[in-house]
C-alpha positions in Angstrom: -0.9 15.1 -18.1 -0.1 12.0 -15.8 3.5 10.8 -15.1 3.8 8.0 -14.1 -20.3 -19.8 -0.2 -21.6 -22.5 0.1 -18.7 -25.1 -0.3 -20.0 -27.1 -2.7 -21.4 -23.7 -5.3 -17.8 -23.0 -4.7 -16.0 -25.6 -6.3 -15.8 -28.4 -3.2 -15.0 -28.0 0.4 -11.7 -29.8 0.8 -10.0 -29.1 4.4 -6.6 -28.0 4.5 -5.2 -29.2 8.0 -1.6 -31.1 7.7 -0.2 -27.9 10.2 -1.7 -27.9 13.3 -0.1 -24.8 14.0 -2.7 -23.2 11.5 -6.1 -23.0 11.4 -8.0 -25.2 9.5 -8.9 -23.3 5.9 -11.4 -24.1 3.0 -9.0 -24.2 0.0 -12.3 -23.3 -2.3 -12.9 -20.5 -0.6 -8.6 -19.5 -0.3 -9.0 -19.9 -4.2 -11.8 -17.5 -4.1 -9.9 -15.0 -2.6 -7.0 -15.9 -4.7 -8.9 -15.0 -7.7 -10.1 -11.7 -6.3 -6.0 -10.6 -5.0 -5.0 -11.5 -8.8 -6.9 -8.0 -9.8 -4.5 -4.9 -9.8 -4.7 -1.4 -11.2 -2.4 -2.8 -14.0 -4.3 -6.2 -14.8 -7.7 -4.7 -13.5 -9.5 -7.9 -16.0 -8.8 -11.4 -16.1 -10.5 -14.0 -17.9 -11.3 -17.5 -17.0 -7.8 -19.2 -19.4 -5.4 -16.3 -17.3 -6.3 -16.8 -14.1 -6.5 -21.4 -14.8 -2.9 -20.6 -15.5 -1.3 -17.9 -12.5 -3.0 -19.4 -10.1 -2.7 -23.2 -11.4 -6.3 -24.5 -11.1 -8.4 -26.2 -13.6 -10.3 -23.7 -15.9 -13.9 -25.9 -14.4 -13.0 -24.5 -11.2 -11.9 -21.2 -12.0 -14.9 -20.4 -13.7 -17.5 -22.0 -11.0 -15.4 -20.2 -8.5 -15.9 -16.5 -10.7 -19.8 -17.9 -11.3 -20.7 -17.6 -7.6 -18.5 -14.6 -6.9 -20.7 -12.8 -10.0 -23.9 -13.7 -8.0 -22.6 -12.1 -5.3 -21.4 -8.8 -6.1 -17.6 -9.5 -6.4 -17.2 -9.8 -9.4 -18.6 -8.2 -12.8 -18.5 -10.6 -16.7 -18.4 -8.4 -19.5 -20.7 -10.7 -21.9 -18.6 -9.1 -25.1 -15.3 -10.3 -24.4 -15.7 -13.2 -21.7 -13.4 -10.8 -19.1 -14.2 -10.3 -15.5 -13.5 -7.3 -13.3 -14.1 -6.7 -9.5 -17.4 -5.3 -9.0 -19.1 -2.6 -6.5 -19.3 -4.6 -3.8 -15.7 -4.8 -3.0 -15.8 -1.2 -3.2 -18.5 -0.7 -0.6 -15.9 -3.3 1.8 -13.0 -0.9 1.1 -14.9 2.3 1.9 -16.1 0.3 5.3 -12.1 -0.5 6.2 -11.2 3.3 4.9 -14.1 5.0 7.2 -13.5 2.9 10.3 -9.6 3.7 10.2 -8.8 6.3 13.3 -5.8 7.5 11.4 -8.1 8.0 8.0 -10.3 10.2 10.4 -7.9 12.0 11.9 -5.4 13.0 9.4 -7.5 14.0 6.5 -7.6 17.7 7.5 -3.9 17.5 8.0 -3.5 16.0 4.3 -5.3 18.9 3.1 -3.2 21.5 4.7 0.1 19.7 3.1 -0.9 20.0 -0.4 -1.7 23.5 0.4 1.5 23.8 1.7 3.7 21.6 -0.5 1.7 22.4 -3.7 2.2 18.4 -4.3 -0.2 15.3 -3.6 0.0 14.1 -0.2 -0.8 10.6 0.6 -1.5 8.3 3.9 0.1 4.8 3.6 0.1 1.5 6.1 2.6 -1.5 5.5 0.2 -4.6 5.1 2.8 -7.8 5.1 5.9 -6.4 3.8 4.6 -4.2 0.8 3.1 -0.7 1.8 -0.4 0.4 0.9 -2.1 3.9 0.4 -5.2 4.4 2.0 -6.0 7.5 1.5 -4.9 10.6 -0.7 -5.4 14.2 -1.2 -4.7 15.8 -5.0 -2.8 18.4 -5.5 -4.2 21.1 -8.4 -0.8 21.3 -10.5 -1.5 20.6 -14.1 1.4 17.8 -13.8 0.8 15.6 -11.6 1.5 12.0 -10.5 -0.8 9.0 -10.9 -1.1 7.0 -7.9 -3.9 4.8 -6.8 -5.1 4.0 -3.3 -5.1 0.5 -2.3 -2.5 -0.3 -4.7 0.4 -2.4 -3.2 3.8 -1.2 -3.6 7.0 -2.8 -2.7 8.4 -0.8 0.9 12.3 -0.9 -0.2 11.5 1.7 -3.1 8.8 4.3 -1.5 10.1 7.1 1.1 6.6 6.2 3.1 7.4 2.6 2.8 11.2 3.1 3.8 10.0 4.7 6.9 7.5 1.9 7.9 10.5 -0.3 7.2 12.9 2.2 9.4 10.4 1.5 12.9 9.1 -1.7 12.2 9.2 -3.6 15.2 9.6 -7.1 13.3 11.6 -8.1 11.3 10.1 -7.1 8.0 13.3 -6.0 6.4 15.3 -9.2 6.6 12.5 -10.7 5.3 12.2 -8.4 2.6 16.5 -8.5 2.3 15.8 -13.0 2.2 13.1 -12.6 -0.8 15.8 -10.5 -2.5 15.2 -7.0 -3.6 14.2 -6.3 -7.1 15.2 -3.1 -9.1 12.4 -1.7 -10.6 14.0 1.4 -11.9 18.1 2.5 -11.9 17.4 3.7 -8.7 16.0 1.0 -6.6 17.8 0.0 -3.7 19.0 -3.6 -4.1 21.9 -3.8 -1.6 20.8 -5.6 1.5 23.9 -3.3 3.6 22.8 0.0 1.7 19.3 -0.9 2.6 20.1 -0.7 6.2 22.5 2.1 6.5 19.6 4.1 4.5 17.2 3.2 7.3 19.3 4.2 9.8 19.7 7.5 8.2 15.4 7.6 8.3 15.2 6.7 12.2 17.7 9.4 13.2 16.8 12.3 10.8 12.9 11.5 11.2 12.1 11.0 7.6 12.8 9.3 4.0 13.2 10.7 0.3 12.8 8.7 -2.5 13.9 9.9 -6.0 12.7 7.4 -9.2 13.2 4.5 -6.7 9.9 2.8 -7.9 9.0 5.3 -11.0 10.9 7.5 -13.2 10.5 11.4 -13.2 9.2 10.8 -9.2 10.3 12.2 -5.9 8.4 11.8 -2.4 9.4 12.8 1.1 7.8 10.6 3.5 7.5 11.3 7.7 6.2 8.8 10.6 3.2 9.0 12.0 2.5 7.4 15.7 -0.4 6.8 17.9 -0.7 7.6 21.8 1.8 4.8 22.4 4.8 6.2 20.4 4.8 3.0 17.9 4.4 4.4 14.3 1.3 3.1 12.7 1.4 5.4 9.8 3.3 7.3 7.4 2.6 10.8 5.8 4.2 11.4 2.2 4.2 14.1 -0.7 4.9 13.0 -3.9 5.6 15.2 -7.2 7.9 15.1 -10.4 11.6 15.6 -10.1 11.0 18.5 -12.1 9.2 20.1 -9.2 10.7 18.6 -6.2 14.1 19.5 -6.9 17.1 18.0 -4.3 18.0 21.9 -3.1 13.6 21.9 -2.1 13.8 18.8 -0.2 14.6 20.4 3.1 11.6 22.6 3.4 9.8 19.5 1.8 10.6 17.6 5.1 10.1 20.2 7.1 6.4 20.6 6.4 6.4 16.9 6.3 7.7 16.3 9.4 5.0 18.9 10.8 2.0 17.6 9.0 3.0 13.8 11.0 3.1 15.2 14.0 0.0 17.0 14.2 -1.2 14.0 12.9 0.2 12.1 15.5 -0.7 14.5 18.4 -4.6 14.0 16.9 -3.7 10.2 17.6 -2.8 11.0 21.0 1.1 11.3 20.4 2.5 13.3 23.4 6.3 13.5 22.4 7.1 15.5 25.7 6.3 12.1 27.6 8.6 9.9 25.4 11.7 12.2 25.5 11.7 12.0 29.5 10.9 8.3 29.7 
């Protein structure tokens, strides 16, 4: 049980160039790759009428633009129903990015040996933009467990691993994210710009983040950093489970063994934390 291209084939080869402070970009091909960021694990087929309308492009272009993508492995048309879905080739680009990762390399033993020791799926997650990614995950053998997918993008503000990305980002992702305004998704979610802050505070100085139905009801994760030889957190290490399971008295020892499995992740990185605390 689950809780939960040649221009011209590509439909013209107009320059977009009013900025010169940007590079100068093939809008047929940007709506290429439009079509092909529309996919999700929720909306995993589009047809040719859905994505004319998201995206805003003629339905000629559209369908030209998933004609050439088909010849080339991107995309898959189901003849029965007109739909189209990615294809295999975008898989075999993923597994490239997932394979030539350090931190994929290095901390999949150490994923293991948390959901040995939490009993709970374990996950590895990146922030790409200002939404947090999973790139790699470990199952956990209870009969209940929680579907997650990798790849899938989540919004950081309501994740524990995207909360600690958040809590030592070096930019300035979270007034970013705190401009855009931040959507509830469950009761839960964090939606005050002041609480937001104050929370990641809390993350940098007790060294990791809990997250209770913030993003999906029944859900709890505990989330640790994860740094490289530099000290500059490029990762973060989370277990994930039903409330049921991970109840609030557990979530101690949860961080605990959290906080262990990130830093022998991060000492496989190079991490040497003796060096940083007499800088």
């Amino acid at each position: 049980m689950f809780l939960y291209v040649e221009p011209k084939s590509l439909g013209g080869g107009v320059f977009i160039a009013n900025n010169k402070s940007k590079p100068q970009t093939l809008s047929s091909v940007s709506n290429a790759l439009r079509i092909l960021k529309s996919f999700s694990t929720f909306e995993p087929t589009k047809k040719v009428s859905e994505l004319s309308e998201s995206l805003g492009l003629a339905k000629s272009t559209v369908s030209r633009l998933l004609s050439t993508l088909a010849s080339e492995g991107f995309v898959i048309k189901d003849d029965k129903t007109g739909a189209y879905r990615l294809g295999m080739y975008v898989l075999t680009l993923g597994g490239i990015v997932t394979n030539n990762l350090e931190i994929h390399k290095e901390a999949a033993p150490v994923l293991y040996k948390l959901v040995n020791d939490t009993g709970e799926t374990a996950h590895l997650a990146v922030m790409d933009g200002l939404d947090t990614i999973y790139i790699h995950k470990e199952e956990c053998n209870n009969p209940v467990r929680i579907l997650t997918h990798l790849g899938r993008r989540n919004p950081s503000y309501c994740t524990s691993s995207g909360k600690v990305l958040l809590a030592f980002n070096e930019t300035n992702a979270v007034e970013e994210l705190i401009d855009r305004r931040l959507v509830a998704h469950t009761e839960n979610s964090i939606t005050n710009p002041n609480q937001l802050r104050q929370e990641l505070e809390t993350i940098r100085r007790q060294n990791y983040a809990v997250s209770t139905e913030e993003l999906t009801e029944g859900t709890k994760s505990v989330a640790a950093p994860i740094r490289d030889y530099t000290g500059k957190v490029v990762c973060a290490i989370t277990v994930v489970g039903p409330i049921q399971r991970m109840k609030d008295h557990k979530i101690p020892e949860f961080a605990k063994k959290v906080i262990a499995a990130a830093k022998d992740a991060s000492e496989r990185l190079g991490y040497d934390e003796r060096y940083f605390k007499h800088r």
